[in-house]
C-alpha positions in Angstrom: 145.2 167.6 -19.0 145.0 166.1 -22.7 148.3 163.6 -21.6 146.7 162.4 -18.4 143.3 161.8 -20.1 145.7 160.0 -22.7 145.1 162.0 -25.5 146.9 164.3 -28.4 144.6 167.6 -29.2 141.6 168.5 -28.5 140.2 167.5 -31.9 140.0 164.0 -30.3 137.7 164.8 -27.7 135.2 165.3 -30.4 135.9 162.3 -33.1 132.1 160.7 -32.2 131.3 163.7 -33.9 131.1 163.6 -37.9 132.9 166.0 -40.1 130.6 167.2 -42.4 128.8 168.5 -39.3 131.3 170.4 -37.1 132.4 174.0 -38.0 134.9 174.5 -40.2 136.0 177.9 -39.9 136.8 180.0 -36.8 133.7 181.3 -34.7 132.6 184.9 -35.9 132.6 186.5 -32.2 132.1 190.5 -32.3 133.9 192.7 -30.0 133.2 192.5 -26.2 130.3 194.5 -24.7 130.9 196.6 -21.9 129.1 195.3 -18.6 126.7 198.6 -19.1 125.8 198.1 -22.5 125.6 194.6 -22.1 122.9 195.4 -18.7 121.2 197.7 -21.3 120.8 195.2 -23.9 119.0 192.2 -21.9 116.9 194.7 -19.8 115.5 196.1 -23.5 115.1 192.4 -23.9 113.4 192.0 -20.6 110.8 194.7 -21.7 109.2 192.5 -24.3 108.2 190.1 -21.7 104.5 190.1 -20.6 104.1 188.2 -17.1 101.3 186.8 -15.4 101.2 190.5 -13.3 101.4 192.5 -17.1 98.3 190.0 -18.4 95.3 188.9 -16.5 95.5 185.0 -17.4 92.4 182.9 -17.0 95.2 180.0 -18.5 95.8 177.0 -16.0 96.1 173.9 -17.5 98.8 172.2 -15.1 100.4 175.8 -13.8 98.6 177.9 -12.5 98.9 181.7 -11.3 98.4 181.8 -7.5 99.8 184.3 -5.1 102.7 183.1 -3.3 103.9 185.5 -0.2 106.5 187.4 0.1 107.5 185.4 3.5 108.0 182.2 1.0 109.9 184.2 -2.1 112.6 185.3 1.2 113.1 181.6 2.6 113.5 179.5 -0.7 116.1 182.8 -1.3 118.4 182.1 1.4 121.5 180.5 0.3 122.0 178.1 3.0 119.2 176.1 1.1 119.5 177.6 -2.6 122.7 176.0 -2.4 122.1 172.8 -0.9 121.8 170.4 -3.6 120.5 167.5 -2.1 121.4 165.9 1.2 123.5 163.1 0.7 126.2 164.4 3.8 123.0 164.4 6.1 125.6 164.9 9.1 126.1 168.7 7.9 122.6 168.9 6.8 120.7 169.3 9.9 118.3 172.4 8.9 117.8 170.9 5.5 116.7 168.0 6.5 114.5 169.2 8.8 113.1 171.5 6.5 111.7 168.7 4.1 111.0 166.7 7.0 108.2 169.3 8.2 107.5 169.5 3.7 106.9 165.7 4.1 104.8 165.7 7.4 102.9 168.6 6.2 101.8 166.9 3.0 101.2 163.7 4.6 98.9 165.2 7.2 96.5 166.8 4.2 96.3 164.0 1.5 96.0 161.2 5.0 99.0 158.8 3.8 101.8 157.0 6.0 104.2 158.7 4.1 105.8 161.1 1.6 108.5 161.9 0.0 110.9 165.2 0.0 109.8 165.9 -3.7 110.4 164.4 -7.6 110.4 166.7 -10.2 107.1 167.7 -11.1 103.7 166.0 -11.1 104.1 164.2 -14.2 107.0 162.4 -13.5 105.5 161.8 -10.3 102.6 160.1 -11.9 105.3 157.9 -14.3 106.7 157.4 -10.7 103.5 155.9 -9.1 103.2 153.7 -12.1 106.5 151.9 -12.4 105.7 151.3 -8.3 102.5 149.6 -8.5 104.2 147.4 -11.3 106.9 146.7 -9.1 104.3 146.0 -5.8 101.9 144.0 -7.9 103.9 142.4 -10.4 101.0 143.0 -13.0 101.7 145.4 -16.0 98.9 147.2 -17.0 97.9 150.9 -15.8 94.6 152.5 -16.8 94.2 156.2 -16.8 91.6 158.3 -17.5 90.3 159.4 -21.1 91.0 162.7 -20.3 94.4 163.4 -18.9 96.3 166.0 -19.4 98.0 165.2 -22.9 101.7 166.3 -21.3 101.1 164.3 -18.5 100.3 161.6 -20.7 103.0 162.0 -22.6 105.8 161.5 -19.8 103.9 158.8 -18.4 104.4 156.8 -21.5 108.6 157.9 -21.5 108.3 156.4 -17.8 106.3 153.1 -19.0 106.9 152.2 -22.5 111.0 150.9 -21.9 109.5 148.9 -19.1 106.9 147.0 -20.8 103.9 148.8 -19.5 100.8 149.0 -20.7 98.4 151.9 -21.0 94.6 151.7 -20.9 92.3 154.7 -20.8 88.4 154.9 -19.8 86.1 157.0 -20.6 84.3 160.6 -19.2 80.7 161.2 -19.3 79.7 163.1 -21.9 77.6 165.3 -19.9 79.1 165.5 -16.4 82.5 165.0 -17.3 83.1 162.6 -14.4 84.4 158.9 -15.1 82.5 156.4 -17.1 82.7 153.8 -13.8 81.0 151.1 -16.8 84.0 151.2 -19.2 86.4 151.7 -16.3 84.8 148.5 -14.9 85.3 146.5 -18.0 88.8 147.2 -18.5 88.9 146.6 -14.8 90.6 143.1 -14.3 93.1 140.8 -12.3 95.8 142.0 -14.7 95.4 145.3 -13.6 98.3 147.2 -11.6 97.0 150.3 -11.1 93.9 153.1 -12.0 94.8 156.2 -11.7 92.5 158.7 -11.4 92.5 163.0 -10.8 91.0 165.3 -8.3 89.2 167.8 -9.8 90.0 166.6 -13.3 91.5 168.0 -16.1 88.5 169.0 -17.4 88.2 170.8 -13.4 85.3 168.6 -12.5 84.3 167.3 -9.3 82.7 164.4 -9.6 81.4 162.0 -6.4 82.3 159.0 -8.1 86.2 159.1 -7.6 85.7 158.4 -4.1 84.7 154.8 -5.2 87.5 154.0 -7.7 89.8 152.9 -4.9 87.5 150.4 -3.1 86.7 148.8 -7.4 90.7 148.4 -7.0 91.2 146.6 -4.6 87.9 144.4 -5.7 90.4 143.6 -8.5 93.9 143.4 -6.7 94.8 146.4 -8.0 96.2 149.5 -6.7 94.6 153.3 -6.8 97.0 156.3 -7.3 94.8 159.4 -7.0 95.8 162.8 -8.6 95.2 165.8 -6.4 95.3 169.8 -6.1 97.1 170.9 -3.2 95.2 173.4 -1.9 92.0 172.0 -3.2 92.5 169.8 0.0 91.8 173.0 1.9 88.2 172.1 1.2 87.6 168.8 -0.3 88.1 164.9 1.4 91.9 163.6 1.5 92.4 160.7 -1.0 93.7 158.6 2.0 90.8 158.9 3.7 88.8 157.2 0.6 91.4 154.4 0.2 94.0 156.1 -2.3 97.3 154.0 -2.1 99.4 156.3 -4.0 98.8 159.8 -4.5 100.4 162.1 -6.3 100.4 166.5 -7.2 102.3 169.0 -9.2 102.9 171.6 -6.3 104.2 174.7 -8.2 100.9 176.2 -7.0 101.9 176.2 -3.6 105.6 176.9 -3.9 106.4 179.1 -6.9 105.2 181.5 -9.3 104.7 180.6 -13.0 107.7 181.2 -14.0 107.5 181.1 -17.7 106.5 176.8 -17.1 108.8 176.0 -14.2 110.2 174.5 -12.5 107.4 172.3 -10.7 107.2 170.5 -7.8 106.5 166.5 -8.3 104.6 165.4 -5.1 104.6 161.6 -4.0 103.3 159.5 -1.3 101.4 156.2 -0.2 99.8 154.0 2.3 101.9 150.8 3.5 104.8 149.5 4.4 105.7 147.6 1.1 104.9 150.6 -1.3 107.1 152.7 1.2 109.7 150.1 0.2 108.8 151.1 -3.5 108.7 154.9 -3.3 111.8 156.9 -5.3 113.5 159.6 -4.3 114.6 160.9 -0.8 113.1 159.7 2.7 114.0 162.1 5.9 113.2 160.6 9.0 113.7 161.9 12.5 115.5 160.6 15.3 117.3 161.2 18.3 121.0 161.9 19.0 123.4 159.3 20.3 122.7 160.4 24.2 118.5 160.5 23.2 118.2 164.3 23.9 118.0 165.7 21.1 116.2 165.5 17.3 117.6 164.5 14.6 117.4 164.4 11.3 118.3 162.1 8.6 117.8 160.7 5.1 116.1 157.1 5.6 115.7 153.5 3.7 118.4 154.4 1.7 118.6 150.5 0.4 115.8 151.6 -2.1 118.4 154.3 -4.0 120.7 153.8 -7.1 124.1 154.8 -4.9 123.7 151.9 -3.0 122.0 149.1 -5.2 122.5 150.9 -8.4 120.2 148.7 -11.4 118.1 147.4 -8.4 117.1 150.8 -7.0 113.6 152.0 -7.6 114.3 154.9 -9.3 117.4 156.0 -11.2 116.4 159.8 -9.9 119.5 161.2 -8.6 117.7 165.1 -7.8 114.8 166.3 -6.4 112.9 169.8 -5.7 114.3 170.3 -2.3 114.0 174.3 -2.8 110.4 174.3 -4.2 109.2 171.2 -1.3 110.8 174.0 1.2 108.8 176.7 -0.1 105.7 174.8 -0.4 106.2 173.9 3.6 107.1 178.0 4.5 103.6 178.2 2.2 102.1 175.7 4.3 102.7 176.9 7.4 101.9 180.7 6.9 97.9 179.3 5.5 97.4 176.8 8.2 94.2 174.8 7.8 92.0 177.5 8.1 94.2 179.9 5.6 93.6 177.0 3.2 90.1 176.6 3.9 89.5 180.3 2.9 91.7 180.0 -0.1 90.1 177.2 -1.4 86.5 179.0 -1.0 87.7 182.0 -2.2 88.6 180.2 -6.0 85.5 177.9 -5.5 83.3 180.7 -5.3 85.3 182.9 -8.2 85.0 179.6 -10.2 81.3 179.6 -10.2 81.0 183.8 -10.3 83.2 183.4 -13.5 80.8 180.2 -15.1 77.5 182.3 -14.0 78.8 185.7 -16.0 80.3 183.5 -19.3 76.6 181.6 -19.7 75.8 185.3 -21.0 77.9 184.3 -23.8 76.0 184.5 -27.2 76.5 180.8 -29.1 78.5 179.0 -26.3 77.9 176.4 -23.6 79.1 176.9 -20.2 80.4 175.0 -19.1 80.4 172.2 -21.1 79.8 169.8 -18.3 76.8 169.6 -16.0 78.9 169.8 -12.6 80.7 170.9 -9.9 83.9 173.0 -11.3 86.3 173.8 -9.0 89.1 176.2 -10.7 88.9 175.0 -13.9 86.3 174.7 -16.2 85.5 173.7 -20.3 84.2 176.3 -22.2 82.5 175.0 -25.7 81.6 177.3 -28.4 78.7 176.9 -30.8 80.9 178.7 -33.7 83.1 177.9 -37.3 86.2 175.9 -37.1 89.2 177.7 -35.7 86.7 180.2 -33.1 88.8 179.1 -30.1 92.4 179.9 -31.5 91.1 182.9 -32.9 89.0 184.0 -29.7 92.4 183.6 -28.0 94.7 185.7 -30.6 92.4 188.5 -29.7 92.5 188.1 -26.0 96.5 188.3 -26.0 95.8 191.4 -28.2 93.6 193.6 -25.5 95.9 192.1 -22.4 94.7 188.9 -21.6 95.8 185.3 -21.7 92.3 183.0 -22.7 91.8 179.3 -21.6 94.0 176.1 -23.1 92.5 175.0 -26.4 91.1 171.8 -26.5 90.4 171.4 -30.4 93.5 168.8 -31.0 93.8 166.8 -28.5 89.7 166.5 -27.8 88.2 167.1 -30.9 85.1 165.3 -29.6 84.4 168.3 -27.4 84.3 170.3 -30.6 85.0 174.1 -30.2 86.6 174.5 -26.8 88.7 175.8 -24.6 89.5 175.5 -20.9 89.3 178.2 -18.3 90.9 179.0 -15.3 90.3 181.1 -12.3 92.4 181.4 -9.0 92.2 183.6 -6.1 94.6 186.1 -8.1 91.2 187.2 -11.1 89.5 189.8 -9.2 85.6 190.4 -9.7 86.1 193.6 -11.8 88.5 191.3 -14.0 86.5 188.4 -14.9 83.9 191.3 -15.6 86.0 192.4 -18.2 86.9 188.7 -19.6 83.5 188.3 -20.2 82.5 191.4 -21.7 85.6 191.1 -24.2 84.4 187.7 -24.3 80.9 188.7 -25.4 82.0 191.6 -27.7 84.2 188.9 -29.6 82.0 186.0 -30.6 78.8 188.4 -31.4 81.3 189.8 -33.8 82.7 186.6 -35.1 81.1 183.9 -37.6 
């Protein structure tokens, strides 16, 4: 091998690397493990991990712990798609295909788009996604997002937009309902503009009228709106198609997979229009018909758009997706139904506000911060010394529970605070409990 590659020892194959840092000494490698005592030595290791099902979490933030079915955990385990990586021989990929054909209809019928894609990586890059194709469909280069985004979010955005020449604006929230500031969103608002993006409940989980009527002060402006959105809060609330969104955009881990210690997630794309079709990354099934017309087919589509076929010109240098987790999010799909999703939806409506009712007991705290509509998440601000929230939450992990995300750092303006979450899977009895551990710990706090 070292004579074909051309070649004399494997020291070459590492000369990039400087001297002073490689190791100069053979590796210190103890004897073998048995396969037993090897077995016995990762499960001790597994014992030390608390999951989602050991701790009741009232932690979302971007993933969230929902129950997925057993019926989903059984199809994304079957190897005949576990082991297809993506479709690129589409002639020996018929069930495949098909599969994130029904992932894309599915998700096109509840956000009310043209069309969608068979899945990026997770709803971050999703939203750098949307951003680099409004640039392209616009030919402007300046994106505004909101003040409060998710900081992680924001931070992939600007990997996606920064080598690119992007710019990033934000606007404001209202500092008492948490919704957008349309007045400073208006007055960054110009002909320059690519895009706005905006989210669906927020990160803050508020639900605020007032989104609805950021698309139509877009297009005012020649600009485009990419909406943000929860998957299964769509069970309940309006599709952003429906109010003019031209580009939407999820995370769908909560409709395909568990927590999973952060991942993977599921980046969910689509738009309105023929030319941002032409724009959108990643892969396109279509269907068809056989040669003879009697049958369906299935097939990857405007393949002129990826980077095997025009290579610096493609839209996207993505050369993955999340075909396993946009499977599981359609077996997910199609066990709910509309109505299933309805329920679910009201279900963690109603557990959102039975959670924000029994936390206003709290002695020194405001909740929630914002006067709103929550719907899963909401902001929890306590009237307490510097460093309550951290410490409220060391305690929680202590008695078996995961508190909310802090938002001291990267929202200091909200002072003391932290943001909760609560899904279908926090029972009655257990946000009982969160509460009174709640209560117990700030009346015996300074």
């Amino acid at each position: 091998m070292l004579r074909v590659i051309g070649i004399g020892s494997l020291d070459e194959l590492y000369s990039d690397i400087p001297l002073e840092v490689r190791l100069n000494r053979p590796l210190k490698v103890d004897g073998f493990a048995s396969e037993q005592e090897v077995r016995s030595s990762i499960e001790q290791l597994f014992k030390e991990n608390k999951s989602g099902s050991d701790y009741n979490s009232f932690l979302g933030a971007g993933i969230y712990n929902h129950y997925i079915p057993a019926a989903v955990k059984a199809i994304v385990s079957r190897t005949e798609f576990q082991t297809s990586y993506t479709p690129y021989q589409a002639e020996i990929s018929q069930g495949l295909l098909q599969s994130l054909f029904e992932f894309e209809s599915m998700i096109r019928d509840l956000t009310a788009v043209d069309a969608v894609n068979s899945s990026l990586y997770d709803g971050s890059t999703a939203l750098g996604e949307a951003a680099r194709m409004a640039v392209r469909a616009t030919g402007k280069y300046k994106v505004i997002v909101p003040r409060n985004l998710h900081p992680d979010k924001l931070s992939v955005l600007r990997n996606y937009t920064e080598p690119v020449g992007i710019r990033l604006e934000a606007f404001g929230y209202d500092e008492e309902t948490g919704g957008p500031d349309l007045n400073d969103l208006q007055s960054r608002l110009d002909r320059e503009t690519a895009a706005v993006y905006c989210e669906v409940p927020s990160f803050f989980g508020t639900l605020d009228a007032d989104v609805v009527r950021i698309p139509s002060l877009c297009h005012e402006k020649g600009a485009l709106s990419i909406v943000g959105f929860d998957p299964i809060s769509l069970g309940g609330l309006k599709p952003p198609g429906e109010y003019g969104a031209d580009i939407v955009v999820a995370e769908g881990q909560s409709i395909s997979s568990e927590m999973n210690f952060g991942g993977p997630g599921l980046g969910i794309i689509g738009c309105r229009g023929e030319n941002l079709l032409r724009q959108i990354p990643g892969r396109l099934i279509g269907m068809t018909t056989t040669i003879n017309g009697t049958d369906k087919a299935f097939s990857m589509v405007l393949q002129t758009r990826e980077q095997h076929i025009r290579r610096e010109r493609a839209t996207s240098n993505i050369c993955t997706n999340e075909a396993l987790l946009g499977i599981g999010a359609a077996a997910y799909l199609s066990l709910l139904g509309p109505k299933g999703l309805h329920d679910l939806f009201e279900s963690i409506l109603v557990k959102t506000r039975y959670a924000i009712k029994r936390l206003q007991e709290l002695p020194k705290a405001s909740v929630p911060r914002f006067e709103t509509q929550h719907y899963q998440e909401f902001v929890v601000t306590f009237k307490r010394a510097r460093g309550i929230t951290s410490k409220i939450n060391r305690r929680l992990l202590l008695a078996g529970m995961h508190g909310g995300k802090s938002l001291v750092e990267d929202f200091p303006e909200l002072g003391e605070s932290s943001l909760l979450c609560v899904t279908e899977i926090n029972t009655g009895e257990a946000i009982d409990r969160f509460s009174g551990l709640m209560t117990k710990l700030l009346r015996g706090s300074r």
